[in-house]
N, C-alpha and C positions, 0 to 999 in steps of 0.2 A: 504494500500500500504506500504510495506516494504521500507524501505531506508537502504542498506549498504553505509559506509562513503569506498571510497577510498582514501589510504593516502600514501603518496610520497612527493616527491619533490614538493613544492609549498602550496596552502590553497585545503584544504582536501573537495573534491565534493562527493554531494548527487548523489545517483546508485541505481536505483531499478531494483535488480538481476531477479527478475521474471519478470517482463518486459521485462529484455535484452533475459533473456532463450527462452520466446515466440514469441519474433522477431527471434531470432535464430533459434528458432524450423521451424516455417513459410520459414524462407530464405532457410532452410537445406533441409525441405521435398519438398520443388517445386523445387530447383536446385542441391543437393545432396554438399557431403561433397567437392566435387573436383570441383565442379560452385560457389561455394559463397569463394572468395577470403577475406584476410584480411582484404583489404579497402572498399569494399563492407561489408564488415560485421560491421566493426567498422562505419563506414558513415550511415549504420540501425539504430545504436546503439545510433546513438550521440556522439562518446567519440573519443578519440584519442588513437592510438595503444597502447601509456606506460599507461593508463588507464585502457587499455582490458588486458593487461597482467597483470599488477597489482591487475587485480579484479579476472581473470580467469588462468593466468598462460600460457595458450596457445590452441590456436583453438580445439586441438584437444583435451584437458582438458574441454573447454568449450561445445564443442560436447558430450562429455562423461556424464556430466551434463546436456545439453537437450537432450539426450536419456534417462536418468533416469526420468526426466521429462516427457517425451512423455509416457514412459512405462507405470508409475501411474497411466495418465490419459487414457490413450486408452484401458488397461488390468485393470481393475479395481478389481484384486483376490479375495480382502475378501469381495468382495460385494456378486463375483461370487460363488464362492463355498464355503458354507458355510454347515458345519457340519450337514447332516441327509437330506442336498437338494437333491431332485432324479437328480442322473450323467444325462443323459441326460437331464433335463431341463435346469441345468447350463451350459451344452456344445452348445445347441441350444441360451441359448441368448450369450455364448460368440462368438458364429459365426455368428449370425445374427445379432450382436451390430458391429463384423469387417465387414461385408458387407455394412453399411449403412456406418460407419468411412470410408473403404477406396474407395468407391465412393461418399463422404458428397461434398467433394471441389475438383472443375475441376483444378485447381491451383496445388494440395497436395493430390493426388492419393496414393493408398495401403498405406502399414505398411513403416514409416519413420526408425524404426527398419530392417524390413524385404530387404527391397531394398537398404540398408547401407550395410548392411552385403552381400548382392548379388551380389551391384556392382560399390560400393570402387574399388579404385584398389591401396589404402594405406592399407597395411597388419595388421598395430595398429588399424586404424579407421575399416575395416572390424574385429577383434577380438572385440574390443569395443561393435561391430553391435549383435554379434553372441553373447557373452557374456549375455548383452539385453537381448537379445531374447532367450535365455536360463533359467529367469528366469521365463517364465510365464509357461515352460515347465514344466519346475519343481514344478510347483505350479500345472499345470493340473494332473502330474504324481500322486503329492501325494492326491491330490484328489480320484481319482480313485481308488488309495488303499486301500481306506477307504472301496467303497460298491464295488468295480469287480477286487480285487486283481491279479485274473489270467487274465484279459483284459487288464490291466493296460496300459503295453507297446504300444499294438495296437492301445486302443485307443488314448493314446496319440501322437503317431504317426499319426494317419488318420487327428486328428486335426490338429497338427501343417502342416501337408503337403496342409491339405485343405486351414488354414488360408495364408500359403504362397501362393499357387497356386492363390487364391485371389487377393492378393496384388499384385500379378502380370498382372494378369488378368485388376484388377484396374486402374494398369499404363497404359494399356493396350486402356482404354477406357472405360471398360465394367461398366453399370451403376449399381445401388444398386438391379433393378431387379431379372438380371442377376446373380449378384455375389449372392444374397438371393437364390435362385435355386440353387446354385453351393453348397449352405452351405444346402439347405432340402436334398439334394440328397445325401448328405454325412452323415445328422445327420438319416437316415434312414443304412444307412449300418450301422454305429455306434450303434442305435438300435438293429438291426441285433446281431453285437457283445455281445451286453451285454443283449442279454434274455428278453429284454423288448418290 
């Protein structure tokens, strides 16, 4: 367990940042950026608002920070595509690993990414969202380039629209069944595309 010191005004408290991000993460993906207010957030946390700002600078700094967090863990890149892997196996467990994630918790449905970015209606915290979720695109892109440079775009398109369409779906209700069906049926056009 990590301890950062916060220091201010007064005798300097122990803060374990990664703690506070996973509470954060938890509070952010069940109620979204615009349902977990300040004291609701700080009263998760433990601490007192000159505390939180002290540590994190401001909500939507600290958002910024558990979306980086969330991305990590949920898009897991260099596990997934990994140089000489066949495109398609790694596109199948990346959408078969977000089908089981965004139906795992009835609580924290779809991509906490995906649905920030969809429907924020603070303009920062949706580019924040989009930004996110731009890098696992780019990470799917340059994959592709590697073995189906002329599919590339498509397929990362089909992807990213499938994984969204999921996360939706997710919030939706739709259980890991479902959304798994939703990602074969896709990774078979996706095969389709690239000759396999």
């Amino acid at each position: 367990m990590t301890a950062n010191l916060i220091s201010g005004r007064g005798r300097p408290r122990g803060f374990d940042t990664e703690q506070a991000l996973a509470t954060g993460e938890a509070l952010f993906h069940e109620k979204g950026y615009e349902g977990v207010g300040l004291a609701a957030l700080t009263s998760a946390l433990g601490i007192k608002p000159p505390s939180f700002y002290a540590a994190f600078g401001s909500k939507a700094a600290f958002f910024e920070r558990v979306l980086q967090r969330y991305s990590a863990a949920a898009t897991p890149i260099a596990d997934l595509f990994v140089p000489g892997r066949p495109a398609i196996d790694a596109l199948a467990q990346l959408l078969l690993n977000s089908a089981q994630g965004y139906a795992a918790d009835p609580e924290r449905r779809g991509c906490l990414v995906l649905e920030a970015a969809r429907s924020s209606t603070d303009s920062d915290i949706c580019q924040l969202a989009r930004t996110a979720a731009q890098r696992p695109r780019a990470a799917i892109h340059a994959f592709m380039m590697q073995s189906h440079p002329d599919a590339a775009d498509s397929v990362t398109d089909m992807v990213v629209a499938t994984m969204s369409g999921m996360s939706a779906a997710a919030r939706e209700g739709w259980d890991e069944k479902r959304l798994a069906s939703v990602a074969r049926i896709a990774l078979m056009g996706i095969a389709a595309e690239l000759g396999d």
